[in-house]
C-alpha positions as CSV (number, residue, x, y, z in Angstrom):
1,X,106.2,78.9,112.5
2,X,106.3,79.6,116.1
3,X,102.9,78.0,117.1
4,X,100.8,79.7,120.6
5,X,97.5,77.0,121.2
6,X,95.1,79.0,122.4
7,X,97.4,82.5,122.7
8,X,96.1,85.7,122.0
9,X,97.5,87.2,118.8
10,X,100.8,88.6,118.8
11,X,101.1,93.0,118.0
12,X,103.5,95.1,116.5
13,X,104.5,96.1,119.6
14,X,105.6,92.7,120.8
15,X,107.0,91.9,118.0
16,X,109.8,95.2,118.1
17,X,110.4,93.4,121.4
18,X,112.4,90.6,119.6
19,X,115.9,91.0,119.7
20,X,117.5,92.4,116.6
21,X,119.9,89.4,116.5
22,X,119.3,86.3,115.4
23,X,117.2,85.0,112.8
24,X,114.6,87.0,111.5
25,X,110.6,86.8,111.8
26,X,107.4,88.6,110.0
27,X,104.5,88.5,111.9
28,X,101.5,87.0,110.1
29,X,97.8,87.3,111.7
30,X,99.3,87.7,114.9
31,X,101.6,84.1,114.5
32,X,105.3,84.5,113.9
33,X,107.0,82.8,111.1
34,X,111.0,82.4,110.5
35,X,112.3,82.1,107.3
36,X,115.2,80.0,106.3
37,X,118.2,81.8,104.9
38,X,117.4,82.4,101.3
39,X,119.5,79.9,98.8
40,X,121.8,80.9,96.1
41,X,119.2,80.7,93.1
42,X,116.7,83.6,95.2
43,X,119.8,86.1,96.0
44,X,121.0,86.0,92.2
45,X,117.5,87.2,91.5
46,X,116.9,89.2,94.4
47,X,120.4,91.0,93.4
48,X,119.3,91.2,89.5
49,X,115.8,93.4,90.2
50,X,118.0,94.9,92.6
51,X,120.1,96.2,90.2
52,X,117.5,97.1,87.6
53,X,115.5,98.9,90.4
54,X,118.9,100.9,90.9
55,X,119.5,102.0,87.4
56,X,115.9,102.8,86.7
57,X,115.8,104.9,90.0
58,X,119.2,106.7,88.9
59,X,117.0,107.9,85.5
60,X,113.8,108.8,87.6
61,X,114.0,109.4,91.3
62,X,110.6,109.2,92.3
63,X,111.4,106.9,95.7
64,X,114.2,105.1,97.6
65,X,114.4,101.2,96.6
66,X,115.3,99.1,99.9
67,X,116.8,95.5,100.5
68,X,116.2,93.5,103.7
69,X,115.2,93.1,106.7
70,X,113.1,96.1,106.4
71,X,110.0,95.9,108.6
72,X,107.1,96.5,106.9
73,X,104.1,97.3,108.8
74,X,100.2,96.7,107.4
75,X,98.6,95.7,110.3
76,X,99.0,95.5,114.3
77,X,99.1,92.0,113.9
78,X,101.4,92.1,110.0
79,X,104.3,93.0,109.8
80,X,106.7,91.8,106.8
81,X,110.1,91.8,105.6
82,X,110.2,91.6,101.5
83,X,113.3,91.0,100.0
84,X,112.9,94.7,98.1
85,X,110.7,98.0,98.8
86,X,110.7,100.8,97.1
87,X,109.3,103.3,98.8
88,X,107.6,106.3,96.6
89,X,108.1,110.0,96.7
90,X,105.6,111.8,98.3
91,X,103.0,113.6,95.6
């Protein structure tokens, strides 16, 4: 974690100031956090959903599945990057 005493809280818009190199952050509650590189044991299940995300979108295509980094946005203080998304058609 990247800790500010006494900082305002950082926004979305500061945070798509960060260069796109380097190692990557999600902003929590205004506080940036860096994640280590995941290990071997979390990429053999992140590819293994993955995969069965894949297949099952192949038989019904109701959205696009994604892998990371993929910003996600919730707040102007939250933004994540999860490991999968899949984001639904529209209705």
């Amino acid at each position: 974690m990247v800790v500010r005493p006494h900082a305002p809280p950082l926004t979305v818009e500061e945070y798509k100031n960060l260069p796109e190199t380097g190692p990557r952050y999600q902003l929590i509650e205004g506080d940036l956090y860096m994640a280590p590189a995941p290990n071997r044991f979390h990429q053999d299940i992140s590819r293994n959903l993955q995969g069965a995300l894949d297949r099952y979108l192949e038989r019904h295509p109701i959205g696009i599945l994604y892998d990371a980094p993929f910003d996600v946005y919730l707040t102007n203080t939250d933004v994540f990057q999860p490991d999968l998304l899949v984001v639904l058609n529209p209705n």
